[in-house]
N, C-alpha and C positions, 0 to 999 in steps of 0.2 A: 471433773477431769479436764484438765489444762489442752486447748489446741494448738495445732504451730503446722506451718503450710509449704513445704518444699517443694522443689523444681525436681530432684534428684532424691531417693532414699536408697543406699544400699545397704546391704544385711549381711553383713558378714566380712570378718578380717584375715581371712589368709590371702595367698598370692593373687585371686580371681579377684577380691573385695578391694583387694588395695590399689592391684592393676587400675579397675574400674573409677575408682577413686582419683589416682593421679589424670587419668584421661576426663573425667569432668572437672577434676576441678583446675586443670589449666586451660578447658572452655568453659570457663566463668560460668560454669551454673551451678556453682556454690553446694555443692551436694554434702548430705550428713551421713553419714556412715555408722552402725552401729555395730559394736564387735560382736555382740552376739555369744552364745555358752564356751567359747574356747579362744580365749582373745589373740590371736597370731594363728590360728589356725591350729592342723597336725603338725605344721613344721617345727613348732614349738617345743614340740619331744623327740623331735629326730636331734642325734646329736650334732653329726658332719654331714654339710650337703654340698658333693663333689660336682653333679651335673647341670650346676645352676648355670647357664652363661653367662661370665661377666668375671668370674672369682676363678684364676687357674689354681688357686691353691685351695681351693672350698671354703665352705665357712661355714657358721652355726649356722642352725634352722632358726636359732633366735634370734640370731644377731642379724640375718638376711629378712626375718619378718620385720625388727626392729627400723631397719635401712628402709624399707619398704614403707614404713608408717609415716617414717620423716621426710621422705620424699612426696609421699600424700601431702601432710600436713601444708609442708613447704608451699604447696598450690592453693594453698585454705581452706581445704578440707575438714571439715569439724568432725572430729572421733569424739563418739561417746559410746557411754559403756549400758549395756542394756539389752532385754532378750526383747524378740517378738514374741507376743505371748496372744493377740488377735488379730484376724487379719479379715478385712471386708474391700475385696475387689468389684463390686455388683456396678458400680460409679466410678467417673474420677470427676474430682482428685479420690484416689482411690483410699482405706482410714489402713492403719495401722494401730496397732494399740504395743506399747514400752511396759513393760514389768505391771501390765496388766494397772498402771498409774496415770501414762500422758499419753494421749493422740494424736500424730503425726497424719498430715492429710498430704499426699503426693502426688505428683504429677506423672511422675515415671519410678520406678522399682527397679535395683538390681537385686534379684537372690543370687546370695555366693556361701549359701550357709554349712557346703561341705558336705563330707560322708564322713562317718565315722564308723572305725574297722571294729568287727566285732572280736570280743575275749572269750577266754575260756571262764572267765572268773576266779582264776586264781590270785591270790595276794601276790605271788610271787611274779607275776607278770607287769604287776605296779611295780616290784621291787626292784625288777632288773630293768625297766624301760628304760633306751639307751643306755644297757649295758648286756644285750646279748639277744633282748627279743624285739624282734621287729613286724608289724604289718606288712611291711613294702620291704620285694626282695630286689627290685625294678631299683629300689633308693639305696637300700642297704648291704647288697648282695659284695658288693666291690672288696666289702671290710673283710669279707670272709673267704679270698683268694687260699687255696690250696689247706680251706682248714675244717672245719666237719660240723654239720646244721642238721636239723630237723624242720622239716615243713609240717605241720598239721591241719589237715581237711583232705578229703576223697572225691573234691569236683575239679569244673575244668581250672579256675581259678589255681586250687593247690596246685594240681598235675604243672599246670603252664610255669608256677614259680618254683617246684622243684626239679623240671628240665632248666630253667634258665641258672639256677643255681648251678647245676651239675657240670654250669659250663667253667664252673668258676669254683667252687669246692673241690675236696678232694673226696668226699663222702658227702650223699643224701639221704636221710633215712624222712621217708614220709607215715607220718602218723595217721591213721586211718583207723576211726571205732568199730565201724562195721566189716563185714569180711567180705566186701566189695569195694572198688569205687564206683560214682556215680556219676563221673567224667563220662565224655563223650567215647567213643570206643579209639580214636583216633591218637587220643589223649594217652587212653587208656596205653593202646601200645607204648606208645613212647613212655612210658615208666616204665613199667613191667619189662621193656627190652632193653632200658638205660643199664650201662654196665656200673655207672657210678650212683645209683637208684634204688635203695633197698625199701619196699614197701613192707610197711609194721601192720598188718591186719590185724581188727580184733583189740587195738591198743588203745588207751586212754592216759594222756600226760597229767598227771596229777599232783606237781611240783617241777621246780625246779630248784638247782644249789651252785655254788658258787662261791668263793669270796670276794673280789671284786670285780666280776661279773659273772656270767653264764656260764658254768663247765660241766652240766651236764642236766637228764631231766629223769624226774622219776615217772617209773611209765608202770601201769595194770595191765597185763594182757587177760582178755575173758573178764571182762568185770563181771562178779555177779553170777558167775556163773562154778562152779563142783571143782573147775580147774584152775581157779584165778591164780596168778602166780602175778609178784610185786616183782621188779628190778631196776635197776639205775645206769641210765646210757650215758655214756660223755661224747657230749659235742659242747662247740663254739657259741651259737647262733640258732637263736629258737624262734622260727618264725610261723605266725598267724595267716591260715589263707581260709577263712570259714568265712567271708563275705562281709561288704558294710553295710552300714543303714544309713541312706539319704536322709541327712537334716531337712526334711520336705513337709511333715504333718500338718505345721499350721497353713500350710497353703495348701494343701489336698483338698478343699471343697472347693476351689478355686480355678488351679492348677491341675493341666493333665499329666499325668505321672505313669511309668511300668507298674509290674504287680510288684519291684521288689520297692517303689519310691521316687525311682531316680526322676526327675524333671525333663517332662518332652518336651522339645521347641522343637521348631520349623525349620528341618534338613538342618547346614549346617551351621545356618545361625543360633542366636542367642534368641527370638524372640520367642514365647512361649503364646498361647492361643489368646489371651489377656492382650490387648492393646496397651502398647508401652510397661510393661511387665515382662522382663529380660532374668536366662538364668544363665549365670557363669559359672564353672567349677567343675568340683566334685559330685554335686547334687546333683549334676544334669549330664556327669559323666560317668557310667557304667565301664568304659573299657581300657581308659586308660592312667587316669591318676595322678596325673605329676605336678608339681610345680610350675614347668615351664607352659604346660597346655593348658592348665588353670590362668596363667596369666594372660596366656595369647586370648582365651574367651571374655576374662574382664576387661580388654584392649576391646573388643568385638560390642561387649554389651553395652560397652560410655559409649561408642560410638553410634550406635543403634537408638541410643536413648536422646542423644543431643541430636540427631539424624530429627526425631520423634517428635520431640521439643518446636526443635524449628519447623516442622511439619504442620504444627498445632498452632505458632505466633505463640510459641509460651518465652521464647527466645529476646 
C-alpha cells in the first residue's frame, strides 16, 4: 500500500470542506482534500439556494458548491475523489487509509464529512428530489409561500419545521405514525394549538404523485390494523423531519461523539479531544444545518489547524 505525507487532510466537500480548504490553502500549507461519498455535499440536490450571502438572486446548490471548488482549487488545493474507509489516530502524523488502497499520513485533520437526512425509503422520494420533497424546511420553506406541505416525523425536529413552515404556507398537515407525538410538550402545544397545523395521527406516507412535481401524497391511516383505510392528500411540498445520521463512524473509536453521532469538540470551537484533529459542519452540528454556519466552522477549523501547525514548527 502506497504512502504519501501531508501538512493538511480534510475529508469532505460541501461548504465546511471547501471553506477549510480555501483558508489553508491561501496559507500555503498545501492541503488535500478528499470529496468523500457525495462530492458537493447536500447542496448538490437542493435546487435554489436563496440565503447564501453573496448571490441576491440565488443560485444552484451546484453551481454555488461548483464556485466553491474553484475557488479552493484557485489556492492549490488538490481535490481528489475518495472515501475514508480507515482511520488510526493513536500517533501523529496521524494514518488514514483511501478506498481501503493508499495511505495518507497527516499532520492535522479537518472532518467535514456531513450529516445525512434520513428517508422514508420510498422510490418516490428519489423521484421527486428537488421537485417537491425536501429535508430542510430552514432552506426550502421560502418556495412554498401561501401553498400546502406535509411535514413528516412526531419529534421536536418535525414539530419546530412544521411551526416554521406555518409561517409561510397556507396549510400544514404533519404526518405522524403513532398516535402521539414525542416532541417536547412545549413543542407539542404549539402544533396541536397552530390554527394553520393539522396533525395526521396514526398516518403513514406511502407514496407520492405528481407530474412534474409533487401534487400530492398517498397516506395509510391504521396500518395494519381492522380499520386501515388508503387516501391521497394534495399538497405542494413533502418534507422529511425524522432525523440525520452524522458521517462520523470511521472515527468513532477515535473521536468523541453524542449517542445519535454528531462530533463533540471543545465549546465553540472546531477542535475535537484528538490534538490537531478539527470537525466542521454538519457532523459536529446537531442544531442547526446550514450552509452559511457550515462555512463560518471550516473558516474556524483552517484556522485552528495552521494555528497547530505553527505551534508544532511544521510550518
Amino acid at each position: 500500500m502506497s504512502t504519501e505525507r501531508v501538512k493538511c487532510l480534510i475529508i469532505g466537500s460541501g461548504p465546511a470542506g471547501y471553506t477549510a480548504a480555501i483558508y489553508t490553502g491561501r496559507a500555503n500549507i498545501s492541503p488535500v482534500l478528499y470529496e468523500g461519498i457525495q462530492p458537493g455535499g447536500q447542496l448538490t440536490i437542493t435546487t435554489e439556494v436563496e440565503n447564501f450571502p453573496g448571490y441576491p438572486e440565488g443560485i444552484s446548490g451546484t453551481q454555488l458548491m461548483d464556485d466553491l471548488r474553484a475557488q479552493a482549487e484557485r489556492f492549490g488545493v488538490e481535490i481528489r475523489t475518495g472515501i475514508i474507509t480507515k482511520v488510526d489516530f493513536s500517533e501523529r502524523p496521524y494514518k488514514l487509509t483511501i478506498d481501503d488502497e493508499k495511505e495518507i499520513e497527516a499532520e492535522t485533520v479537518i472532518i467535514s464529512t456531513g450529516a445525512s437526512a434520513k428517508y422514508l425509503g420510498l422510490d418516490d422520494e428519489k423521484k421527486y428530489a428537488g421537485m417537491g420533497v425536501s429535508a430542510c424546511a430552514t432552506c426550502d420553506g421560502f418556495f412554498y409561500r401561501k401553498k400546502v406541505v406535509a411535514v413528516v416525523g412526531g419529534g421536536d425536529t418535525a414539530c419546530e419545521e412544521a411551526v416554521y413552515l406555518a409561517g409561510l404556507a397556507k396549510q400544514v398537515y404533519l404526518i405522524v405514525r403513532k398516535p402521539y407525538l414525542r416532541a417536547s410538550q412545549i413543542m407539542q402545544d404549539r402544533v396541536l394549538n397552530h390554527p394553520k397545523i393539522q396533525v395526521l395521527f396514526e398516518h403513514n406516507a406511502v407514496g407520492l404523485f405528481g407530474d412534474n412535481g409533487v401534487e400530492g401524497v398517498h397516506l395509510v391511516k391504521r396500518k395494519g390494523e381492522a380499520d386501515e383505510s388508503y387516501y391521497d392528500l394534495a399538497i405542494d411540498g413533502f418534507f422529511l423531519a425524522i432525523g440525520h445520521k452524522p458521517n462520523s463512524d470511521v472515527f468513532k473509536p477515535w473521536i468523541e461523539t453524542d449517542e445519535v453521532g454528531y462530533i463533540i469538540t471543545e465549546g465553540a470551537s472546531p477542535r475535537t479531544r484528538v490534538p490537531g484533529v478539527f470537525a466542521a459542519g454538519d457532523v459536529a452540528d446537531p442544531h442547526y444545518r446550514q450552509a452559511i454556519t457550515a462555512a463560518g466552522s471550516g473558516c474556524k477549523a483552517a484556522i485552528e489547524a495552521e494555528r497547530f501547525l505553527s505551534a508544532n514548527g511544521l510550518l
